[in-house]
C-alpha positions as CSV (number, residue, x, y, z in Angstrom):
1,X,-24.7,6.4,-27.8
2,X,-26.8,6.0,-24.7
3,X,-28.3,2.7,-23.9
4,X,-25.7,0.8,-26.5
5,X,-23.5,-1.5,-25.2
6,X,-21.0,-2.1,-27.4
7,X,-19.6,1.1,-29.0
8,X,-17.3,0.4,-32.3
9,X,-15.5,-3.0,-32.5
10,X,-13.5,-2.7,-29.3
11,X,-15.5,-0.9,-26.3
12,X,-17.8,-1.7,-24.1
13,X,-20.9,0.5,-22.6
14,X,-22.2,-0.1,-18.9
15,X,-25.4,1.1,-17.4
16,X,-24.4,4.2,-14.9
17,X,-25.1,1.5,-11.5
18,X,-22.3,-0.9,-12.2
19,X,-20.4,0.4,-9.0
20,X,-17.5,0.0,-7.8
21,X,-18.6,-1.4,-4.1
22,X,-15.1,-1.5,-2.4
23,X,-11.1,-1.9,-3.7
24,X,-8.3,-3.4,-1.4
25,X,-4.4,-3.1,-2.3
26,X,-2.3,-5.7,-0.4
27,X,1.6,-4.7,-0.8
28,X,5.3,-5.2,-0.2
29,X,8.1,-4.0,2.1
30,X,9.6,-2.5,-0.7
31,X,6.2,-0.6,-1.8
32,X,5.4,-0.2,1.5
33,X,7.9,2.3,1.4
34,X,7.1,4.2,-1.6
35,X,5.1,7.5,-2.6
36,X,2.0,5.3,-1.9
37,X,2.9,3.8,1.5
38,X,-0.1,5.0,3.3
39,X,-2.6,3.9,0.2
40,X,-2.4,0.4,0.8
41,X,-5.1,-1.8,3.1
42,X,-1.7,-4.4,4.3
43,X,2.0,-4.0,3.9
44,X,4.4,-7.2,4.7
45,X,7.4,-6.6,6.5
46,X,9.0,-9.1,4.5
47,X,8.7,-10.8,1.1
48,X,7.7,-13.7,2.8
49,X,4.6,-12.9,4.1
50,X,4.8,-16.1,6.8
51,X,4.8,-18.5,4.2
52,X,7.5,-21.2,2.9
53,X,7.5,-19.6,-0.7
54,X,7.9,-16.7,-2.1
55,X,5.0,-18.4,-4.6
56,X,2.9,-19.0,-1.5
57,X,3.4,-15.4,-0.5
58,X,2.1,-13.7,-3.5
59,X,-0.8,-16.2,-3.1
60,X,-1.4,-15.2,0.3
61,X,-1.3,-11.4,-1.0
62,X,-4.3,-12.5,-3.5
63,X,-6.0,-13.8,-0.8
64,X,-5.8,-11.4,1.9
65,X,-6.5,-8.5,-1.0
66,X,-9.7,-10.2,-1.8
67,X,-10.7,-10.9,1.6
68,X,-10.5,-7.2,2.2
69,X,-11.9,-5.6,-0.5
70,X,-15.0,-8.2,0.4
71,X,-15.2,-7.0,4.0
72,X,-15.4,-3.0,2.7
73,X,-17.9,-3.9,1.0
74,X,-19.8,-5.8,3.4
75,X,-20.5,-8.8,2.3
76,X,-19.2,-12.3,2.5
77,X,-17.5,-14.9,0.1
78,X,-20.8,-16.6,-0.2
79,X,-22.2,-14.0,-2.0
80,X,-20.1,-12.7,-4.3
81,X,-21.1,-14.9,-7.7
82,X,-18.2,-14.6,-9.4
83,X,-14.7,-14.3,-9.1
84,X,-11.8,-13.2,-12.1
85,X,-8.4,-13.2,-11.2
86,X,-5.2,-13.7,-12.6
87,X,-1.6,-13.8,-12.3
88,X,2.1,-13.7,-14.2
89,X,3.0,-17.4,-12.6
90,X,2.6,-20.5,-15.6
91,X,-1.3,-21.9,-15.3
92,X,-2.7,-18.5,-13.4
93,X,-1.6,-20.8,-10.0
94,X,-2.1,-17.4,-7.5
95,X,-5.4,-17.0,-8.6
96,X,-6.4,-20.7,-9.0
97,X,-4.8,-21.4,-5.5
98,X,-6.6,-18.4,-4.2
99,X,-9.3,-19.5,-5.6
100,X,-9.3,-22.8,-3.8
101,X,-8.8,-20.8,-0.4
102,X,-11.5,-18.3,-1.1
103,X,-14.3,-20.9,-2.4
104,X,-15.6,-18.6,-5.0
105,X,-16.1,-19.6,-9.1
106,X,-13.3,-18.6,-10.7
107,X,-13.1,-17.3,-14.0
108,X,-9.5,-17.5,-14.5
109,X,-8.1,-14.1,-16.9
110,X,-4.3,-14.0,-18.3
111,X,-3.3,-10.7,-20.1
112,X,0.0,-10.2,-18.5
113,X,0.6,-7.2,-16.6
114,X,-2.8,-5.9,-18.1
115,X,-4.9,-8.2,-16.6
116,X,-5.9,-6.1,-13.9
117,X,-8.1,-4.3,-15.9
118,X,-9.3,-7.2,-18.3
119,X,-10.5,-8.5,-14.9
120,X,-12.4,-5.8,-14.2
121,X,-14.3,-5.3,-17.4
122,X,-15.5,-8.6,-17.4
123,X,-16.4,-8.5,-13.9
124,X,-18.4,-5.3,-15.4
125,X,-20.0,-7.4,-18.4
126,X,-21.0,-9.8,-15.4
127,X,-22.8,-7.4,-13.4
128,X,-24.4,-5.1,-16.0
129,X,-26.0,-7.8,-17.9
130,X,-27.9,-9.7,-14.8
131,X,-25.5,-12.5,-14.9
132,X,-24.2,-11.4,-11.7
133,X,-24.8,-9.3,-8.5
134,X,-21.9,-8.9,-7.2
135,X,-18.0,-10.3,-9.0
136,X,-14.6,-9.3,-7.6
137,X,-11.6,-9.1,-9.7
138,X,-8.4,-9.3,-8.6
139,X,-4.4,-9.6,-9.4
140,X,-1.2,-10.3,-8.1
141,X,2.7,-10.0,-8.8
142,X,5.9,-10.9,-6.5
143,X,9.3,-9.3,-7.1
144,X,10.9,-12.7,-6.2
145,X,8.7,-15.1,-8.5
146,X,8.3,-13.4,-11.9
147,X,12.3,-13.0,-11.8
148,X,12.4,-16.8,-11.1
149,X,10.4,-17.1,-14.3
150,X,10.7,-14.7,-16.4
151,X,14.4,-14.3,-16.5
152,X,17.0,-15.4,-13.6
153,X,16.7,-16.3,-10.1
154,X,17.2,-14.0,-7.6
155,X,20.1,-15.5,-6.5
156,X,21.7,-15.7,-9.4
157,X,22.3,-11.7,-9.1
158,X,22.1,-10.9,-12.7
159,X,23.4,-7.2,-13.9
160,X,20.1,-5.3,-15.7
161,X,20.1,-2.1,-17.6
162,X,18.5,0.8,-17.0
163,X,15.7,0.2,-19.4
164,X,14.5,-2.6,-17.3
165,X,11.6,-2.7,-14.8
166,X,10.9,-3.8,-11.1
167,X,8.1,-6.3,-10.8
168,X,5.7,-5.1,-8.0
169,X,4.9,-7.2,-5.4
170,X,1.6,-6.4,-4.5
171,X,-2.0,-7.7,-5.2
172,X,-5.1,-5.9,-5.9
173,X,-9.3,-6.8,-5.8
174,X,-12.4,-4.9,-6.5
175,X,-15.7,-5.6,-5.9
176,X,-18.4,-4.7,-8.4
177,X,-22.2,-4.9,-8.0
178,X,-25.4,-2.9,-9.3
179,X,-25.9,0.2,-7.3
180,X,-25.0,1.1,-4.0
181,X,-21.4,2.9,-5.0
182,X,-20.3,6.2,-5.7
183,X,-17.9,5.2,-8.7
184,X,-19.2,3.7,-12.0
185,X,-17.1,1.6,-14.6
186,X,-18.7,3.3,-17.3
187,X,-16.6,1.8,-20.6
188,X,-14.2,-0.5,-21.0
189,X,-12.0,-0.8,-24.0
190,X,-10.4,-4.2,-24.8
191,X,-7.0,-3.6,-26.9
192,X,-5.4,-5.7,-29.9
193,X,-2.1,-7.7,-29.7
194,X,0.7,-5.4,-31.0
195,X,4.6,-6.4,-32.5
196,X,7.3,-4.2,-33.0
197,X,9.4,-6.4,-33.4
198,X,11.4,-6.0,-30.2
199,X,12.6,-8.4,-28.8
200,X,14.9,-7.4,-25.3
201,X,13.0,-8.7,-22.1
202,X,14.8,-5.8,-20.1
203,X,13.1,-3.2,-22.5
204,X,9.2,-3.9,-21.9
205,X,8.1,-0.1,-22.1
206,X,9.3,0.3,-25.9
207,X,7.3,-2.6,-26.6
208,X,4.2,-1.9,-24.5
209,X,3.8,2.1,-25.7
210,X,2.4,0.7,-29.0
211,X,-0.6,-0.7,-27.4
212,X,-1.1,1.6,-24.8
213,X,-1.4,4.0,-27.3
214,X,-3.6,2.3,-29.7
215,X,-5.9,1.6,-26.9
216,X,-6.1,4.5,-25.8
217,X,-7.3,5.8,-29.6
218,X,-9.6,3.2,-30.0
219,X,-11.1,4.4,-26.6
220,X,-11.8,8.1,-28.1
221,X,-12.6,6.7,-31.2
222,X,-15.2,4.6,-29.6
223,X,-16.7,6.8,-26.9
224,X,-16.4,10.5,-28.5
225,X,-14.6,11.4,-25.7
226,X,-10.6,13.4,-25.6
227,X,-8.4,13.9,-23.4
228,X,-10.5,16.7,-21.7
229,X,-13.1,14.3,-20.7
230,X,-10.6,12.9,-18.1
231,X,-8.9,14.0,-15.2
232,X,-6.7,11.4,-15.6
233,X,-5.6,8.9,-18.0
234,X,-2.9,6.6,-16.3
235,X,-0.7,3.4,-18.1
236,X,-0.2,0.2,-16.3
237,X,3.6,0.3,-16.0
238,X,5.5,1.7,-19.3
239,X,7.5,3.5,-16.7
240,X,10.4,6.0,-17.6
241,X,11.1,4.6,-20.9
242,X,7.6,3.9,-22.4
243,X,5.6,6.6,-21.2
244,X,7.5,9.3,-23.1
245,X,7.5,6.7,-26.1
246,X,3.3,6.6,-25.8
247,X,2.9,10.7,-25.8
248,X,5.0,10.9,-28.6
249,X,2.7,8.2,-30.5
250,X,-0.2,9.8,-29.4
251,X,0.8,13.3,-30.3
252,X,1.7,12.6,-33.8
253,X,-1.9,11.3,-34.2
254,X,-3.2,14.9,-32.6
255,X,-4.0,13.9,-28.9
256,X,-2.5,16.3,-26.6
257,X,-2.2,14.5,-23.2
258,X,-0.9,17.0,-21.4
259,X,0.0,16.7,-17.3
260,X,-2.7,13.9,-17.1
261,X,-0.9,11.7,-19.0
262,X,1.0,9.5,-16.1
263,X,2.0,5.9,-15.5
264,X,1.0,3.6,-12.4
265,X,4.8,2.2,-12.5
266,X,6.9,5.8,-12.1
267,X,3.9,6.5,-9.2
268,X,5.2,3.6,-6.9
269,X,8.3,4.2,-5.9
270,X,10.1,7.1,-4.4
271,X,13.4,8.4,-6.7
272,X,16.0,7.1,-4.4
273,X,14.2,3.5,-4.8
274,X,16.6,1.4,-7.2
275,X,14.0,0.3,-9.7
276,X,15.8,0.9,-12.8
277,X,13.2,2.7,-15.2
278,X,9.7,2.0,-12.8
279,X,7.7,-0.7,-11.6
280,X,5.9,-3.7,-13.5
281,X,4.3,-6.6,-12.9
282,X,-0.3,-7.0,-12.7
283,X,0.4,-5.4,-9.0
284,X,1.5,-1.9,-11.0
285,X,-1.7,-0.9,-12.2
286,X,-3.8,-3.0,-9.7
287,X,-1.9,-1.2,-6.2
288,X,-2.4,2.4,-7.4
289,X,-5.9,1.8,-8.8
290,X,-7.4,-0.1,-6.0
291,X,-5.1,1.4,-3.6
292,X,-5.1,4.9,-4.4
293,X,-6.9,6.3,-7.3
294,X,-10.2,5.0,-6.6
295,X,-9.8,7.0,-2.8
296,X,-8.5,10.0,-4.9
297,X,-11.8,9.9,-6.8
298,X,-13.8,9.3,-3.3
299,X,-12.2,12.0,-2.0
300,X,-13.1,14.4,-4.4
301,X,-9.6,14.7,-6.2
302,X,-11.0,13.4,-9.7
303,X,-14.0,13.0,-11.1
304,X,-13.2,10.7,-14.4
305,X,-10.6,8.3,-14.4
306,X,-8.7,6.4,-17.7
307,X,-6.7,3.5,-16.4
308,X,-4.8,1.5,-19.2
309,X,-3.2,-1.5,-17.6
310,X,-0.9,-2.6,-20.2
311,X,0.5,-6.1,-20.8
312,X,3.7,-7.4,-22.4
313,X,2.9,-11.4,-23.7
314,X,6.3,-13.4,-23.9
315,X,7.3,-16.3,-22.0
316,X,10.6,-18.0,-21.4
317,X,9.5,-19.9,-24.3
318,X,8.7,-17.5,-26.8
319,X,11.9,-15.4,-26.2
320,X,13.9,-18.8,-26.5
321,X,12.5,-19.3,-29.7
322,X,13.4,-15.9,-31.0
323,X,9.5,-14.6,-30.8
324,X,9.7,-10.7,-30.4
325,X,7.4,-9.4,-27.8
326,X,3.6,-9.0,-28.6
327,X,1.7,-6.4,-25.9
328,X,-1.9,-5.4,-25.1
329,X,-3.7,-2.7,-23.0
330,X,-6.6,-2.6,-21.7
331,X,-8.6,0.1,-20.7
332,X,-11.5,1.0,-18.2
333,X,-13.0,4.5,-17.6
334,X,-14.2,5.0,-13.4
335,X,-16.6,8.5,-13.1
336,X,-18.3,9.8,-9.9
337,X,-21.7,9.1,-10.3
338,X,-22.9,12.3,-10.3
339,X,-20.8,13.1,-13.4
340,X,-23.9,12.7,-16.4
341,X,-22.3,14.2,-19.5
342,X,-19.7,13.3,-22.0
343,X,-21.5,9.8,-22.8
């Protein structure tokens, strides 16, 4: 398998120097006061963030996330060659906008809430095959926006059920270049489109444990690795109802996951936080990987990572038609360096 870079139809191989040069988590007054709350690089004491908008505000989360992680990593907009971003707003308009502010080439990336990592393994194929030195990926979600569009305004004050999820607000950016970092994006597994058939917009986990799960056997599958090669194997945000749905999936097909098996969206928020089942949104996966995971593995807490940002892919106008849900995951595997075996 070594020196091969793509393994099976789905899964992607990188040389051990695609590094991960420096991560930056931008988050919310609602986050901000969460399990996580010291994680994060900026928290906003409101969901404004000194703009006009609340669309302008998750903009300006993008923005100031990127702006960080580029600064960790010592270097300036002017070198980074590339930059993949995405969003849950119509035409990608925080990362384009972003984009405009930032004055880096966009490559603009839409997987829903599983973009974060379908950012990143580009920004990996980028950098590992010479067609970049350095690329920064990067997300964002707003509370206030994706209810706008996805289902009612805020205002309107609509009565949920407990099945339904909190959209993050949040943004997240990483920085990849060739050497020079302690953490390597070693694989990177891209999923398939799944349907149930389910169809309730205030039920996302039922519908995105399908993929998760699939991805995440394609992954073993692909590499030869189990769910001992992995400290940790986290979802995007299947919170309480998907996450017990995805063990169950992955246990009938033999995979034991364990205490390892966890889920960015249920790591969020504290318990007395009203969030319904767990947090959502491309800020779900992109807060706790950039913001915390990647310091746990810095700090000696892990040593292999498997993060499956997963992605639910309606629109207003799919669900007005009657479409059920179709979902993806995507997958990407982080190791400490110095961690040579199981490839």
């Amino acid at each position: 398998m070594k020196g091969k870079k793509l393994l099976g139809r789905s899964t992607w191989g990188f040389s051990e120097d695609v590094c991960v040069l420096a991560s930056a988590a931008t988050a919310g007054p609602m986050e901000g006061k969460g399990q996580l709350k010291d994680r994060y690089d900026k928290i906003y004491p409101d969901l404004y963030m000194g703009q006009d908008t609340w669309e302008k505000a998750e903009r300006k989360m993008l923005e100031d996330a990127v702006q960080i992680a580029i600064q960790k990593a010592n270097l300036t907009p002017q070198q980074i060659d590339f930059y993949l971003a995405g969003d849950l707003l119509n035409q990608n308009i925080s990362a384009s906008f972003s984009a405009k502010t930032n004055q880096i080439p966009l490559l603009g990336v839409y997987g829903a809430c599983s973009t974060s990592m379908l950012s990143l393994s580009l920004a990996a194929v980028l950098v590992d095959g010479g067609y970049a030195n350095y690329a920064v990926a990067g997300v964002s979600s707003h509370n206030c926006t994706a209810e706008k569009q996805y289902r009612y305004p805020t205002e309107y004050g609509g009565q949920k059920p407990d099945t339904a999820q909190w959209t993050v607000t949040g943004a997240g950016a990483c920085v990849l270049g060739k050497g020079g970092g302690d953490i390597a994006v070693r694989y990177a597994t891209i999923g398939k489109v799944t349907d149930l058939g389910i169809k309730n917009p205030f039920d996302m986990g039922s519908a995105m444990a399908p993929a998760a799960a699939k991805t995440i056997q394609t992954h073993f599958a692909d590499t030869g690795r189990t769910v001992k090669d992995y400290d940790l194997i986290v979802t995007g945000d299947l919170a309480s109802v998907g996450l017990p749905i995805a063990r169950e999936l992955l246990e009938n097909e033999g995979y034991n996951m364990g205490q390892k098996f966890k889920d960015c969206g249920l790591l969020i928020y504290t318990s007395d936080q009203e969030t319904f089942a767990g947090g959502s949104g491309c800020a779900s996966s992109a807060i706790v990987t950039y913001g915390h995971l990647l310091k746990e593995m810095e700090e000696g807490h892990y040593d292999r990572i498997l993060v499956v940002a997963t992605g639910a892919l309606l629109s207003p106008i799919s669900y007005q038609q009657g479409e059920a849900i179709p979902c993806i995951a995507h997958a990407v595997s982080f190791e400490k360096r110095q961690q040579k075996g199981g490839s």
